[in-house]
KOLMI-628768 format. One line per field, with one value per residue (C-alpha): residue number from 1; residue in three letters; z, x, y. Coordinates in nm, 2 decimals, padded with zeros to 4 digits. Layout:
N
num <- NUM  ...
residu <- ala  ...
c3 <- Z  ...
c1 <- X  ...
c2 <- Y  ...
//
This chain:
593
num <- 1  2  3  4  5  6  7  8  9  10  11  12  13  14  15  16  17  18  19  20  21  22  23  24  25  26  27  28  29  30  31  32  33  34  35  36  37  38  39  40  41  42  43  44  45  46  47  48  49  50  51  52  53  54  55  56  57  58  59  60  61  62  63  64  65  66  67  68  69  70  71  72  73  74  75  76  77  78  79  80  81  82  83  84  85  86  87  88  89  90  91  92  93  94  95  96  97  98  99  100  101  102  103  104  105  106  107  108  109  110  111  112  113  114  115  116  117  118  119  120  121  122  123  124  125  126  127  128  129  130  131  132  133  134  135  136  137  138  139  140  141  142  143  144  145  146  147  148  149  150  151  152  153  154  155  156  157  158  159  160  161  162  163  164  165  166  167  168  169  170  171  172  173  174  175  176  177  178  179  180  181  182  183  184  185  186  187  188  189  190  191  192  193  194  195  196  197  198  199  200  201  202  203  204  205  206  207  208  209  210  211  212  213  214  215  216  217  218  219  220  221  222  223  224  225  226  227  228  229  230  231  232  233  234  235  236  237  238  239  240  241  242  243  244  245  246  247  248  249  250  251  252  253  254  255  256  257  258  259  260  261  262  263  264  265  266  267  268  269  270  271  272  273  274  275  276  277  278  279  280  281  282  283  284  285  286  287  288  289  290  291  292  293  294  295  296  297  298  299  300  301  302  303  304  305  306  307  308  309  310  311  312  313  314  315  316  317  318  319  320  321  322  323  324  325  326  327  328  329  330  331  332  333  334  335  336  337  338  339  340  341  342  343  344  345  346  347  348  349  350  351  352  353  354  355  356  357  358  359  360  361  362  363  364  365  366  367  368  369  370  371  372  373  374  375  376  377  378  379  380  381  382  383  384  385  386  387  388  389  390  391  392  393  394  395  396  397  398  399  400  401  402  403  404  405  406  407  408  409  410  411  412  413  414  415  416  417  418  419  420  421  422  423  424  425  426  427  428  429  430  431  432  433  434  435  436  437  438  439  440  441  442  443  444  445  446  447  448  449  450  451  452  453  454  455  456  457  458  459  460  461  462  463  464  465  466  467  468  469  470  471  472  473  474  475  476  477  478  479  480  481  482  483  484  485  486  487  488  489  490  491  492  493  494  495  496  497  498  499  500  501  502  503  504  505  506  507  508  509  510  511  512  513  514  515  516  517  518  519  520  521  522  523  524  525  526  527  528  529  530  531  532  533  534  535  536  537  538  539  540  541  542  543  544  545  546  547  548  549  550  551  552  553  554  555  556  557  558  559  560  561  562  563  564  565  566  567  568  569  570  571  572  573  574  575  576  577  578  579  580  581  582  583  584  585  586  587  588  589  590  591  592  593
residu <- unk  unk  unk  unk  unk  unk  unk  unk  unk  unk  unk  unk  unk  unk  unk  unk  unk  unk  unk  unk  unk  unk  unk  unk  unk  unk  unk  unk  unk  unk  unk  unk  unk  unk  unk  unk  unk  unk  unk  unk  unk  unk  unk  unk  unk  unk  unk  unk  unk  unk  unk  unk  unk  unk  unk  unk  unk  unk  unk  unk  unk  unk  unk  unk  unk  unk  unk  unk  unk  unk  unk  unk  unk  unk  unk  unk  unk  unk  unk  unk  unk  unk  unk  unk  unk  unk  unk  unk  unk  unk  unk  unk  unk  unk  unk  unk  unk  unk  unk  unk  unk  unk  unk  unk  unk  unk  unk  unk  unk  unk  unk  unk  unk  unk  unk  unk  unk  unk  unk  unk  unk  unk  unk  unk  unk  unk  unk  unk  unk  unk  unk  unk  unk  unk  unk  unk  unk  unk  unk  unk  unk  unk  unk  unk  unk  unk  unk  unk  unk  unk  unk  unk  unk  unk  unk  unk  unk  unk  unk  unk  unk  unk  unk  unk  unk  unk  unk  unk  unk  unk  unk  unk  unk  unk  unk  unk  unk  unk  unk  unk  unk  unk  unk  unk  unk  unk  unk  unk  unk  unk  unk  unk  unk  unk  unk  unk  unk  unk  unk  unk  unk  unk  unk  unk  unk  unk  unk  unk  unk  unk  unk  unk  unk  unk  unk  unk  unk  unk  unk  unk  unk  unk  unk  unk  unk  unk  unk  unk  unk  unk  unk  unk  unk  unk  unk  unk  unk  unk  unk  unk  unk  unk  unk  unk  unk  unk  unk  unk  unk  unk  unk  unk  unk  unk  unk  unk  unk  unk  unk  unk  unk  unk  unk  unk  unk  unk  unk  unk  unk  unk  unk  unk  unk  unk  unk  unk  unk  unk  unk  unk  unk  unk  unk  unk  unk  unk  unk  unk  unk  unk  unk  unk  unk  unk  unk  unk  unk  unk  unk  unk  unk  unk  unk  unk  unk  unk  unk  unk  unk  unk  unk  unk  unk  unk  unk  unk  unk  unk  unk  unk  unk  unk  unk  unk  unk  unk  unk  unk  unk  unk  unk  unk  unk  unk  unk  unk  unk  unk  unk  unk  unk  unk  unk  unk  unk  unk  unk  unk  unk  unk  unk  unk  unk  unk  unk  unk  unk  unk  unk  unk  unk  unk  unk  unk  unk  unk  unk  unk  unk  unk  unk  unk  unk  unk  unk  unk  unk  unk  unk  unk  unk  unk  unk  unk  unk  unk  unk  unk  unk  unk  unk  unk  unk  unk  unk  unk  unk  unk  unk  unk  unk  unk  unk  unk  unk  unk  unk  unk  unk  unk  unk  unk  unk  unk  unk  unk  unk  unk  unk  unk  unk  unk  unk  unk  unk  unk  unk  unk  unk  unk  unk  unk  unk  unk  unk  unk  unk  unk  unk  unk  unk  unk  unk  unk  unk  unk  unk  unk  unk  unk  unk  unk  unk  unk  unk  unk  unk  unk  unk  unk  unk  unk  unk  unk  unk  unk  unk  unk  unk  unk  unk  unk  unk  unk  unk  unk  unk  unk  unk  unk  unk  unk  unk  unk  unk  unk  unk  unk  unk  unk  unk  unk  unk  unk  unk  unk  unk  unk  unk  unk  unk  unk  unk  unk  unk  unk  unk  unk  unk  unk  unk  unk  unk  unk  unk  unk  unk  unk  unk  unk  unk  unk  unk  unk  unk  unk  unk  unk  unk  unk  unk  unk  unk  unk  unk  unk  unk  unk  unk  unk  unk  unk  unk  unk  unk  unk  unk  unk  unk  unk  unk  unk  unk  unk  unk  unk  unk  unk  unk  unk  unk  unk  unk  unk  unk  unk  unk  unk  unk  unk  unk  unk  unk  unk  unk  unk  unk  unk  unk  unk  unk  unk  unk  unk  unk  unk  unk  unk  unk  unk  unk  unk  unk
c3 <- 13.25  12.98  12.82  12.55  12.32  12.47  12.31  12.40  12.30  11.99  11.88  11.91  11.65  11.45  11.37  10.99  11.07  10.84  10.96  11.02  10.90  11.13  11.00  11.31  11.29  11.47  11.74  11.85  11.56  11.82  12.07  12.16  12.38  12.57  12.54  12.67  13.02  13.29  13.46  13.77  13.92  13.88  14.07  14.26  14.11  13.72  13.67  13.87  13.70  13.70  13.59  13.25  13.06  13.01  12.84  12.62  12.44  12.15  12.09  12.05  11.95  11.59  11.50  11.12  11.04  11.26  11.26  11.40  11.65  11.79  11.77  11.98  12.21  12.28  12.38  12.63  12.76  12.77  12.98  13.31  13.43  13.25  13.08  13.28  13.16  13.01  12.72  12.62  12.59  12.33  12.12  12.18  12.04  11.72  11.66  11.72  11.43  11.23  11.25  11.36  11.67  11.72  11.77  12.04  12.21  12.21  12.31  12.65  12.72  12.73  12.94  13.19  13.17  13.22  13.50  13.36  13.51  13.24  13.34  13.21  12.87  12.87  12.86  12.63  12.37  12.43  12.44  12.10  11.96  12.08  11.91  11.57  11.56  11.68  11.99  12.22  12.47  12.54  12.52  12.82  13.02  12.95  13.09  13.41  13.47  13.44  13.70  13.94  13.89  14.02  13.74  13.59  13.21  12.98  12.79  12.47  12.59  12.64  12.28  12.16  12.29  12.19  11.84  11.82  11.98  11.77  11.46  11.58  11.61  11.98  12.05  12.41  12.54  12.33  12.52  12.86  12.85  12.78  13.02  13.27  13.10  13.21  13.55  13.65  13.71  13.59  13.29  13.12  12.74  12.47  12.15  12.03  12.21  12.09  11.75  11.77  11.89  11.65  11.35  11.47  11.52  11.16  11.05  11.14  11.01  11.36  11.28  11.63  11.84  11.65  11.69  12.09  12.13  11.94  12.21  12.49  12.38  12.35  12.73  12.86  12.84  12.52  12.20  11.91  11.60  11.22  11.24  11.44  11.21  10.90  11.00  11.08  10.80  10.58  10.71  10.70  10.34  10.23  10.37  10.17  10.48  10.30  10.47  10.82  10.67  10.52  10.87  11.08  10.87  10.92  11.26  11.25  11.06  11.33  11.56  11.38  11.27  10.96  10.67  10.44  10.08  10.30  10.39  10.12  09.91  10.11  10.09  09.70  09.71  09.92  09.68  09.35  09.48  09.48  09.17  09.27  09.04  09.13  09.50  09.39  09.15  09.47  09.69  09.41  09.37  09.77  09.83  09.56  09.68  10.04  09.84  09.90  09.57  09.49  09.48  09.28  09.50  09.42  09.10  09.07  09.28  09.00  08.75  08.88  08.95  08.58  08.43  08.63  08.51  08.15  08.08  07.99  07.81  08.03  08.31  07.99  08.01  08.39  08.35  08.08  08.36  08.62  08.38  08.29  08.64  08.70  08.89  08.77  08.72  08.95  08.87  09.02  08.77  08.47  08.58  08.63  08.29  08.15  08.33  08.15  07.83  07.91  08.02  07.68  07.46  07.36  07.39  07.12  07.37  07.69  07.52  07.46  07.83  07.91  07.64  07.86  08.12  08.04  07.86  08.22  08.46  08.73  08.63  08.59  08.83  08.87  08.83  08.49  08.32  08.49  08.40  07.99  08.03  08.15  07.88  07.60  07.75  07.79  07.47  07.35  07.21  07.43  07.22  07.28  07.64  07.65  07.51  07.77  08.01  07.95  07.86  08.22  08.35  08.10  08.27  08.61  08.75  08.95  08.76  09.07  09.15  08.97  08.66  08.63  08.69  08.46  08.20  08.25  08.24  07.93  07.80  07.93  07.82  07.45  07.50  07.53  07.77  07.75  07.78  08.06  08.30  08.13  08.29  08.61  08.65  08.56  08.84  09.07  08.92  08.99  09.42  09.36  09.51  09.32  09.55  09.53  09.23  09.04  09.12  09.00  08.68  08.56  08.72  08.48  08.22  08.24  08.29  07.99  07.79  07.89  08.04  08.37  08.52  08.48  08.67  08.94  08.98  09.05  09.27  09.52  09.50  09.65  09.91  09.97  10.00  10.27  10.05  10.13  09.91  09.85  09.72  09.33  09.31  09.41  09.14  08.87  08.92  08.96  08.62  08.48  08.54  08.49  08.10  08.08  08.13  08.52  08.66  08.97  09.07  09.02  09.30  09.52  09.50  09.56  09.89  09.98  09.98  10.09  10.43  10.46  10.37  10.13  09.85  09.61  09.30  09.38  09.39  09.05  08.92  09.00  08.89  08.53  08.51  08.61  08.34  08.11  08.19  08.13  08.49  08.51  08.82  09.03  08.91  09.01  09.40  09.47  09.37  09.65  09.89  09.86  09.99  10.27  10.38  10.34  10.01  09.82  09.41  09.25  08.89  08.74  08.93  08.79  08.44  08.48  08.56  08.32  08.07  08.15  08.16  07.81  07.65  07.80  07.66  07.99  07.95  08.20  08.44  08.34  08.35  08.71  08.82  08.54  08.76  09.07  08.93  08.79  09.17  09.34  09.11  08.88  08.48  08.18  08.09  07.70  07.67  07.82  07.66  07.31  07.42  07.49  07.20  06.96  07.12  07.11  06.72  06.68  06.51  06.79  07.09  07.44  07.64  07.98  07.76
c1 <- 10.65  10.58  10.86  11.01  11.27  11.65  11.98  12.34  12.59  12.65  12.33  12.08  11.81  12.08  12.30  12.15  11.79  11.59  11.42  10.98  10.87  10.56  10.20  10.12  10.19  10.50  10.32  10.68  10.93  11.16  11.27  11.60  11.34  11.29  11.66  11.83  11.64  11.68  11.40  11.27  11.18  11.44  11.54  11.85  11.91  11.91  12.25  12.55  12.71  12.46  12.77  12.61  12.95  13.11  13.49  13.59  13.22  13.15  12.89  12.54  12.36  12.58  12.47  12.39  12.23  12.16  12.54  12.70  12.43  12.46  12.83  12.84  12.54  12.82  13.10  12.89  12.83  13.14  13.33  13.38  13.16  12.85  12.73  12.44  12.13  12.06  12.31  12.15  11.77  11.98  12.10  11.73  11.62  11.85  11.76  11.39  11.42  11.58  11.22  11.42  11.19  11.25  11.61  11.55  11.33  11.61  11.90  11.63  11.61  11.98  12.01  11.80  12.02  12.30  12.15  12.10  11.79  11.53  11.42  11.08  11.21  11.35  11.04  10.83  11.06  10.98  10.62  10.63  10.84  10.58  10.27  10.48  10.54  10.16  10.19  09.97  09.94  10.30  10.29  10.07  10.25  10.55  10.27  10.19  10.59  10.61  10.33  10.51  10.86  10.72  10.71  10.44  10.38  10.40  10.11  10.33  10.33  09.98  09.96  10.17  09.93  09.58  09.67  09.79  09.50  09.29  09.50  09.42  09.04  09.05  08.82  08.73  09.08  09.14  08.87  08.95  09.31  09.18  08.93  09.23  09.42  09.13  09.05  09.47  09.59  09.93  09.86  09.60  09.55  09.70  09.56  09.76  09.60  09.23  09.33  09.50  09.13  08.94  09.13  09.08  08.70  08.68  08.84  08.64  08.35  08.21  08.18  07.97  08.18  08.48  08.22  08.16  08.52  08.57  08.26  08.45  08.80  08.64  08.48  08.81  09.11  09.29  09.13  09.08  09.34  09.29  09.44  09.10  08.88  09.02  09.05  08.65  08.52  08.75  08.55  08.25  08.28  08.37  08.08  07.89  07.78  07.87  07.58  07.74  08.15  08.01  07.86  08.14  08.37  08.14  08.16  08.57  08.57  08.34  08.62  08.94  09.10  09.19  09.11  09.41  09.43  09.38  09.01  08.89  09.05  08.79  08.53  08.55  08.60  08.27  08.08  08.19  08.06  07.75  07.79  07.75  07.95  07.79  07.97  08.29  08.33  08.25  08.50  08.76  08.71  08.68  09.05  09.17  09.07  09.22  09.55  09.49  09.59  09.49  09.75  09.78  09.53  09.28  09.33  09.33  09.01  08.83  08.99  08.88  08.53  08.51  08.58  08.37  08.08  08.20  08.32  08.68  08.73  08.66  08.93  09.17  09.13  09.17  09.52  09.64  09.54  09.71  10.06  10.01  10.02  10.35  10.14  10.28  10.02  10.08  10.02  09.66  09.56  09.69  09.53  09.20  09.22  09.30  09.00  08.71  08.83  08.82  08.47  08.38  08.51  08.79  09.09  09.32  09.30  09.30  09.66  09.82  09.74  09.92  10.23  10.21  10.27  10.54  10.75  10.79  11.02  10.88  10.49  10.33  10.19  10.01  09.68  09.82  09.80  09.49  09.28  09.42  09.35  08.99  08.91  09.03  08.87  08.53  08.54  08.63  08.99  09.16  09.48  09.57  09.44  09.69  09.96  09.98  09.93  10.26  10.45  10.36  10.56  10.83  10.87  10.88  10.57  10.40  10.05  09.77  09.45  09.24  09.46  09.37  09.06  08.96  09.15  08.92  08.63  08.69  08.79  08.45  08.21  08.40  08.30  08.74  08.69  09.02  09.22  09.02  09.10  09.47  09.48  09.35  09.58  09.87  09.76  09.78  10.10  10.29  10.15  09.84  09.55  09.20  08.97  08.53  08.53  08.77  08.59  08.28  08.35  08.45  08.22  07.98  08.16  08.15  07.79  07.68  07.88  07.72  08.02  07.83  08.01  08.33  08.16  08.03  08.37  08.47  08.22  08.33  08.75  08.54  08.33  08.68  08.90  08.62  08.59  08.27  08.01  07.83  07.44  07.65  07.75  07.48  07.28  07.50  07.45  07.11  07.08  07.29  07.13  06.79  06.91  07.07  06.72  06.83  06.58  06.55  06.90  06.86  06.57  06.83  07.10  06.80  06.66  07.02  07.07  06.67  06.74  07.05  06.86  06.57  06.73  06.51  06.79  06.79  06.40  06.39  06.59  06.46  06.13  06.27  06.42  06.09  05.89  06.16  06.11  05.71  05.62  05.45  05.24  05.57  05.68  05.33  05.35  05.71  05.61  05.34  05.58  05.82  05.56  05.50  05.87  05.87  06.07  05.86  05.86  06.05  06.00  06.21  06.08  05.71  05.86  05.99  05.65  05.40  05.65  05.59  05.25  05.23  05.48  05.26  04.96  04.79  04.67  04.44  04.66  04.95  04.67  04.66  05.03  05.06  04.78  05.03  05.28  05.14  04.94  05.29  05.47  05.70  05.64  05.69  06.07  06.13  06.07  05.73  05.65  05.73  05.54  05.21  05.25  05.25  04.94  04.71  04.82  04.66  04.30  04.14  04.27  04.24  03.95  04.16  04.46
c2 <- 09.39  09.15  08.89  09.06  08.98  09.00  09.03  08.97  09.23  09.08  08.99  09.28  09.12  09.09  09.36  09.36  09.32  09.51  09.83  09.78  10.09  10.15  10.26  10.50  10.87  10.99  11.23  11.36  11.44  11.61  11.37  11.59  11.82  11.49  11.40  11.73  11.79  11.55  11.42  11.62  11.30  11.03  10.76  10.71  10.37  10.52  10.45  10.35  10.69  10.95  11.23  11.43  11.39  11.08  11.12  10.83  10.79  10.86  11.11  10.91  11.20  11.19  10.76  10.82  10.44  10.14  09.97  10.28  10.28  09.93  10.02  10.31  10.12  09.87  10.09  10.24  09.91  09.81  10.11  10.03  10.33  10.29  10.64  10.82  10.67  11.00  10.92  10.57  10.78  10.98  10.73  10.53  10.85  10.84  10.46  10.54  10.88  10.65  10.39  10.12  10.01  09.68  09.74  10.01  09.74  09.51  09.79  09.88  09.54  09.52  09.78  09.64  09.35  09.54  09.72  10.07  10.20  10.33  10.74  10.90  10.97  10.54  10.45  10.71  10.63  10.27  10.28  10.52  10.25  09.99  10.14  10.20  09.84  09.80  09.63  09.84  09.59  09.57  09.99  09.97  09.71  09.97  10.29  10.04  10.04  10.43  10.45  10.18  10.34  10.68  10.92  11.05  11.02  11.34  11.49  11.40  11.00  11.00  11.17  10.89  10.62  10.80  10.81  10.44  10.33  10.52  10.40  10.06  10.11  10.10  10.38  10.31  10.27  10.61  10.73  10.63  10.76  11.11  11.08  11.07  11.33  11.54  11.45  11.49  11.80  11.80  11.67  11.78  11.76  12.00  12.11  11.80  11.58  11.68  11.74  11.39  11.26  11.44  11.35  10.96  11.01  11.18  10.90  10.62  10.84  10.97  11.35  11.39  11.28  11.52  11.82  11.74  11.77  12.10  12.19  12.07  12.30  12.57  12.53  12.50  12.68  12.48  12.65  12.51  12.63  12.61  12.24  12.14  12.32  12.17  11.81  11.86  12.04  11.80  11.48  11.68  11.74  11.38  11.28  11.53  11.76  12.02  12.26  12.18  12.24  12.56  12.65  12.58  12.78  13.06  13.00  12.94  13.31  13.46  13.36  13.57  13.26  13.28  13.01  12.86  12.67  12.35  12.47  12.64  12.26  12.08  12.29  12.30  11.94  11.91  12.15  12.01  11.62  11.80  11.89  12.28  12.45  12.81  12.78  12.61  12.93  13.17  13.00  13.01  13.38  13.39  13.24  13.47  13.76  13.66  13.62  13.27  13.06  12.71  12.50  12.18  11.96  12.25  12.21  11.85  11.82  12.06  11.84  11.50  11.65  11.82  11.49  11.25  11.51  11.41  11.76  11.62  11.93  12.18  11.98  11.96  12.36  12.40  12.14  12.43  12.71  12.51  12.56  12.88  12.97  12.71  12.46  12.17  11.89  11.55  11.21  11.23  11.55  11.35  11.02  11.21  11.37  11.05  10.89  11.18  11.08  10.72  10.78  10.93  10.66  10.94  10.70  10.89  11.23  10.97  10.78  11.12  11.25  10.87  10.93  11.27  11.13  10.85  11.19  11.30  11.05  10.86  11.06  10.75  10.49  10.13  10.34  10.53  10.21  10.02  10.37  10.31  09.92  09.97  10.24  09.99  09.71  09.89  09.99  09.62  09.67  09.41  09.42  09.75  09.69  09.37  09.58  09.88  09.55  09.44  09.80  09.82  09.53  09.63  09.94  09.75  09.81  09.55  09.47  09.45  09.25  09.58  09.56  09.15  09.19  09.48  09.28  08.91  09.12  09.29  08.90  08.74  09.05  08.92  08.56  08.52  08.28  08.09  08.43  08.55  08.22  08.21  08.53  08.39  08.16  08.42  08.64  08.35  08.26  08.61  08.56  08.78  08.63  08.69  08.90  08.80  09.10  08.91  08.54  08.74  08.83  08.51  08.32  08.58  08.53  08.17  08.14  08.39  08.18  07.87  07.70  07.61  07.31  07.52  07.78  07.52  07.41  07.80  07.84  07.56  07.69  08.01  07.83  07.62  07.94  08.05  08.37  08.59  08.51  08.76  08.85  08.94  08.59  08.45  08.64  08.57  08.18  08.17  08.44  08.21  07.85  07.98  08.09  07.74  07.60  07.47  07.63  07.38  07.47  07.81  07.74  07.55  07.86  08.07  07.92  07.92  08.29  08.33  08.20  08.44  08.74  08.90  09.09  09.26  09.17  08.78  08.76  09.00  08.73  08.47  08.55  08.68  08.32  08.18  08.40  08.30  07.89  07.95  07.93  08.24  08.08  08.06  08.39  08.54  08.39  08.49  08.85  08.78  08.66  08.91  09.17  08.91  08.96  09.35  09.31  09.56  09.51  09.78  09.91  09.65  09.34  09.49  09.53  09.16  09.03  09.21  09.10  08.78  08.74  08.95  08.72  08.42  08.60  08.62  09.00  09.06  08.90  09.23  09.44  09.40  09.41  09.76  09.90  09.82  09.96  10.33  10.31  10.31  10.58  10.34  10.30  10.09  10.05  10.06  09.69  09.68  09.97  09.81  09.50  09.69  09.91  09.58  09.47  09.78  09.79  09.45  09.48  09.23  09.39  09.27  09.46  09.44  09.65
//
């Protein structure tokens, strides 16, 4: 058993330790099913007074918050016949509903120190209590001491375990605890236990491995119900294998179980990223006719995916459906809605979706006001951007790291350089911590307006903060010193990042800044090198060239990258097409053109 915390009768923790709300989901809500049947199994040495009903204790099943437990906890221990160790798993159990699982670690260890032998159900409730507070390896010390004491762990404990492995990315240990579910014979998974598996694999994005295990049910005798299907044609869908979802509800019908507004959600959802409007209307008319009715997820899924389409209009329709039917819109419709007309510049319609919004109490969120801030700020009218910035913290709502940095971008694209870093310092100033996209774009901002030792100075707080930098920030300095005329920095910053790895966007601007600086030579070779190092030229690094050699008034030598370029299926961007135009309107024109 490993050392874990211990506690005197009047010092559990301390009796007004705050509750640690755990992150793992709670595989068993009921724990009186555990509570209420006495181990087939126990030990002799459970309890010196194994009698069910103990007179003079107070019921622990009725503890409403953590002091009345520890209260109750310490009459037990105090009677001169210790309670069956029964009626400590049942007030464990209360302690454990009511998420405080650091304090049922500390009650079990006083228990032991009181000699009140754990049961079966003891230590299930402390392992679940271990994995919510994400301590797996303790949870399996606790399984090891199961084994040792002679009982044999429930399908419901190993549930426990799979999931908060699985929560914790720990897929083999996940794998090799089902692996013994299935090999025992008195405990072999449920329906729960492979739905608890699948889910985790769709999580972490492994749709295979979900689909083996829906293969495996169905050899056996556990079959798989509409939970299964759903959790896999859900992941299939967000990962926009849509064609595989669509056939595996097919397959899900063939078998007479029956789909719900949770499958045909995700299958709409999967349709509509795909921007297949033609199905999303047949599976609406589907559901319908199965007296199946979208709820306000449906809805809100059609809205999002209307709007990010630009039809802002059309989602502003399906929102006045959605009440016409009393399907009260949610905070994610409105802020979806508000987003399209964001998108379209419409910031009157997008401000009245947000006055909506703040009409109805408690509708708006951190995100309500970020979406307004970055629709005034894209459309350059940072003062009403700086105003719904600080409505929000007048309405008590914590501003985040998006807000800030949507706000200094919109500053630095305005050549507001002394607002965007006041800002930066603000953020810092209120214990939120710039992330690399917030770094980026004033370290952009600072080198478009030509303050380059003050971005310098930012780049080495980054390289001291141990931040990953990445190929964006790289870019930005070498785009910038190669306008300031720096080109042999630009070089250094390049080589840098070239022995890290070959990125077609650092070498494209590198040789624009080369072009730029007259050194069309240079420019020429690194095009050649990047074909060396498998980095093939793309239709803006040829753009970058031929412009370049035009502007340098080597035409012959364009004329040779242009037939490159139409060879391998790219063509002129406006620029270059300008450029070429202006010199076949010439009266001596260049044979090679």
């Amino acid at each position: 058993m490993p050392k874990m915390m211990t506690a005197t009768t009047s010092s559990y923790g301390s009796r007004s330790m705050p509750s640690l709300h755990s992150t793992v989901v709670f595989l068993f809500n009921d724990y009186s099913a555990l509570f209420h049947s006495q181990p087939s199994n126990s030990k002799p040495n459970e309890s010196r007074n194994t009698h069910p009903k103990q007179f003079g204790v107070r019921d622990p099943t009725t503890v409403t918050n953590l002091e009345h437990a520890f209260n109750v906890f310490d009459e037990m221990l105090r009677k001169r016949h210790l309670p069956s160790v029964f009626h400590f798993n049942q007030i464990l159990g209360q302690v454990a509903k009511l998420k405080h699982h650091s304090a049922v670690i500390s009650m079990y260890n006083q228990m032991g120190v009181s000699g009140v032998g754990p049961s079966d159900c003891t230590l299930t409730i402390v392992i679940n209590c271990f994995c919510h507070l994400n301590q797996m390896g303790f949870s399996f010390s606790v399984l090891g001491q199961l084994f040792k004491s002679g009982f044999e762990p429930s399908v419901y404990t190993f549930n426990i375990l799979i999931n908060s492995s699985l929560t914790e990315n720990r897929v083999a240990e996940a794998a090799e605890i089902f692996k013994k579910m299935m090999k025992t014979g008195n405990c072999k998974p449920s329906v729960v236990t492979f739905g608890t598996l699948i889910k985790g694999f769709c999580r972490m994005g492994n749709n295979g491995a979900a689909i083996q295990l829906l293969r495996k049910m169905e050899e056996g005798a556990c079959n798989p119900n509409l939970v299964i299907y759903n959790t896999i044609i859900d992941s299939l869908c967000k990962d926009t294998l849509t064609v595989d979802a669509l056939n595996l509800f097919s397959e899900m019908m063939s078998k007479g179980i029956s789909p719900n507004v949770i499958t045909y959600t995700s299958l709409i959802h999967g349709v509509c990223r795909l921007g297949n409007w033609k199905a999303a209307t047949r599976l609406l008319n589907e559901m319908v006719s199965r007296n199946i009715f979208p709820n306000v997820h449906t809805f809100s899924i059609l809205v999002d995916t209307l709007c990010k389409e630009g039809m802002a209009e059309e989602a502003q329709t399906v929102v006045e459906r959605m009440i016409e039917r009393d399907i009260e819109p949610n905070t994610v419709t409105y802020n979806s809605l508000m987003d399209g007309y964001c998108l379209r510049g419409e910031m009157d319609k997008a401000k009245k979706v947000f006055e909506l919004m703040l009409c109805k109490d408690s509708m708006t969120d951190v995100r309500s006001y970020t979406i307004l801030i970055n629709g005034y700020c894209k459309r350059k009218m940072m003062d009403e951007a700086m105003m719904i910035f600080l409505e929000m913290s007048r309405r008590g709502l914590v501003s985040d790291t998006v807000a800030y940095t949507t706000l200094i971008d919109g500053f630095c694209k305005l050549g507001r350089i002394h607002d965007a870093q006041k800002l930066f310092s603000q953020m810092q100033g209120c214990g939120l911590l710039p992330d690399v996209q917030t770094y980026a774009v004033l370290l952009d901002g600072l080198c478009k307006t030509q303050h380059l030792p003050m971005a310098m100075e930012l780049f080495r707080v980054m390289e001291g903060k141990k931040l990953d930098i990445d190929i964006v920030i790289y870019n930005i300095l070498i785009e910038g010193l190669c306008i300031a005329g720096k080109i042999d920095s630009a070089k250094n910053f390049f080589m840098i990042y070239h022995q890290k790895d070959f990125n077609l966007m650092i070498y494209t601007t590198m040789i624009s800044g080369l072009c730029n600086g007259g050194l069309i030579s240079e420019a020429e070779k690194l095009v050649e090198e990047m074909e060396e190092n498998g980095c093939s030229p793309d239709d803006c690094t040829y753009n970058t060239i031929i412009r370049g050699f035009i502007n340098s008034n080597e035409t012959s030598r364009a004329m040779v990258f242009i037939q490159q370029m139409v060879e391998r299926g790219f063509s002129a961007d406006a620029s270059t097409t300008e450029l070429i135009v202006d010199l076949l309107s010439k009266d001596d024109v260049d044979p090679a053109l």
